[in-house]
N, C-alpha and C positions, 0 to 999 in steps of 0.2 A: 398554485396555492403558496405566499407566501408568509407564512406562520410569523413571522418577526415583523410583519408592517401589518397583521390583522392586529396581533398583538399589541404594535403602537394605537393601531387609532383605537383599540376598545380604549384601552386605558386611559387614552388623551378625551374621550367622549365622557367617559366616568366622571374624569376628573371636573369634565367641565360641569359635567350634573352636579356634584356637589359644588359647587363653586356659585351656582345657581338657585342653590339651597341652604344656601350660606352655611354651609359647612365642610369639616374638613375631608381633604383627600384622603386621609389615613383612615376616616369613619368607615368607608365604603368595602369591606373582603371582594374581590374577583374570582370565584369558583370558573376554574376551565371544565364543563362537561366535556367529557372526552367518549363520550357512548358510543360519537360516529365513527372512532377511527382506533387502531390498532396501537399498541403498547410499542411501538416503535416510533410513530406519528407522535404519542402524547410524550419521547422522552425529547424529540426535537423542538415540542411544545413548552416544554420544562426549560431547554436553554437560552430561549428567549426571555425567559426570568418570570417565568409561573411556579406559583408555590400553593398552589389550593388548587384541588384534582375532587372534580367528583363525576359521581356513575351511577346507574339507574339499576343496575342489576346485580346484583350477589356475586353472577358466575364472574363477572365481565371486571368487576369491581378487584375478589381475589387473583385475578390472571394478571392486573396491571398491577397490583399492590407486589406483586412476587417480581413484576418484572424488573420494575422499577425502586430493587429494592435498598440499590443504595443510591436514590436521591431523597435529599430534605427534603419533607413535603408534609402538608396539609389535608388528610383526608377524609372526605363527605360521602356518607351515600343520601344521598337525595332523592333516591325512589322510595317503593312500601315496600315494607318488608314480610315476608310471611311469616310465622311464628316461630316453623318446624327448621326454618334458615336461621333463621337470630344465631345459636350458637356456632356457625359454620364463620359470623363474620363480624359478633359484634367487638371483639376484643381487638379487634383492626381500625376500628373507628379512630377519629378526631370528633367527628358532629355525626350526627344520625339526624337529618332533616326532616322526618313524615315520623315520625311518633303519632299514629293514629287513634288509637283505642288503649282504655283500663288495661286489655289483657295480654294485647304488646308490650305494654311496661311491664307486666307480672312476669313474664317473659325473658324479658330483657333483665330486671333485679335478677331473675333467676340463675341467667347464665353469665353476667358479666362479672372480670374478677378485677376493676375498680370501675370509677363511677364515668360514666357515658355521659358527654354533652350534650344534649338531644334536644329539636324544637318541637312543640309541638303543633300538631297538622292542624289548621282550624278551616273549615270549609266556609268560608266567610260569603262567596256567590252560591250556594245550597245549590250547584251543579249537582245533579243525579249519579252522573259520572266521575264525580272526584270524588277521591277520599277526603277524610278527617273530621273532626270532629263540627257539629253545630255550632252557633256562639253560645245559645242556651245549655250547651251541655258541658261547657269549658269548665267552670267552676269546681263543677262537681267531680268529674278528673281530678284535678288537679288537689283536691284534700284528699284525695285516693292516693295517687304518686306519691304526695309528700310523703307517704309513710319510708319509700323507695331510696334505701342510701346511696344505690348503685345508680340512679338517674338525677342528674341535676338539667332541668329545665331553665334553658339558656334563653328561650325566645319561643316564640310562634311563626310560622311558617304557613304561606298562603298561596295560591296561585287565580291569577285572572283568566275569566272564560277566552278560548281563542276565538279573536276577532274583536276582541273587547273598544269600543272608541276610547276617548282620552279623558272625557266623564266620567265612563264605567271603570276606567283604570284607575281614576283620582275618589272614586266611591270606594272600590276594596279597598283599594292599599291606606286608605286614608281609617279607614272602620280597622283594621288590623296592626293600626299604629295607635290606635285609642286604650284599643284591647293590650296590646304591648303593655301600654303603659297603667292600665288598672289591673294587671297581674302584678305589674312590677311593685308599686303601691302597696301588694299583701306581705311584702318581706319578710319569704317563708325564703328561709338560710339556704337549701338546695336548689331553689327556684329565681334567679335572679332576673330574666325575662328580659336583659338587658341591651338582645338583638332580634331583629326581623330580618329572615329569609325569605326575599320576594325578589321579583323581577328577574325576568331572561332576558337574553335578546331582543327578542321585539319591545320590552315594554321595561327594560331598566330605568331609564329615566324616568318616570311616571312614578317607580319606587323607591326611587333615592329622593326625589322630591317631597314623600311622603313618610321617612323617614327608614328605610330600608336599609342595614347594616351587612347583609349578602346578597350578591346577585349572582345568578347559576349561568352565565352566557355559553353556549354549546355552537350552534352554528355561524356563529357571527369569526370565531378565529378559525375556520375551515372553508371559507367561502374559495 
């Protein structure tokens, strides 16, 4: 495994996605999912020149935040979170990516002691299996939240069913850059909607093409 030439070509592939998308390199944030490997593994991931760290789990998420606690860093949790956890980990945030439900935010205002960048989850493919919210149900959230000074809604965040073709890739992520942009539209002052959280690994391209401002790549820099 070597971490410094996984880390070149993601980035060199990135670059070239937005380049493709007539846009700049700088648009695109690189999240390292680091879920697969140990806080020793993500700090030799770190000197390769990664600065955005994210993790699916609460426990796995505080173990690395403590380990690594004196590098500069950018930190995501990207998984759901359960409610009875919010206050174990949300004052550690940078982004909280799965904002799912009204009562996750009641939640979150409740226990955070400043304001949370957070996306919210929209279940754009009405997988049974995913979280987040419907598209029919987005609105109406989101006059809920606003009341929330502790969350500012940065964006929406989506994910493509596995196995998705290059159609069904260019279907979501292209419906969740619409939506992107007719929340952004409501210019309610907490809510500026002014990024999408999509694309992994297998299907970064697909989302920067369609206007995707973070991508969560995990197994592609541990190959």
């Amino acid at each position: 495994m070597n971490l410094q030439k996984n880390r070149d070509e993601i980035f060199q592939a990135v670059a070239q996605a937005t380049k493709e998308a007539h846009r700049s390199q700088e648009s695109v944030n690189i999240i390292a999912v680091t879920k697969y490997v140990d806080s020793s593994i993500t700090k030799d991931l770190i000197k390769t020149g990664i600065e955005h760290i994210g993790e699916n789990r609460v426990d796995k998420f505080l173990e690395k935040y403590e380990a690594l606690a004196d590098q500069k860093l950018t930190w995501h949790l990207i998984g759901s979170l359960q409610r009875r956890k919010v206050k174990d980990i949300i004052n550690y945030l940078d982004y909280f990516h799965a904002l799912d439900s009204v009562k996750l935010a009641e939640e979150i205002q409740k226990r955070a002691t400043k304001p949370i960048k957070c996306f919210l989850q929209v279940n754009i493919s009405r997988e049974e299996s995913k979280h987040g919210l419907l598209v029919e149900e987005v609105h109406s959230a989101v006059q809920t939240i606003k009341e929330y000074e502790k969350i500012e809604l940065v964006g929406i965040m989506t994910m493509a069913p596995f196995g998705a073709d290059v159609a069904q890739l260019n279907d979501i992520f292209s419906k969740a850059h619409a939506l992107q942009k007719e929340l952004q539209q409501l210019g309610i002052p907490n809510m500026p909607f002014t990024e999408l959280s999509m694309g992994m690994s297998g299907d970064y391209k697909e989302a920067i093409a369609n206007g995707s401002t973070f991508v969560r790549i995990g197994t592609a820099f541990f190959k």
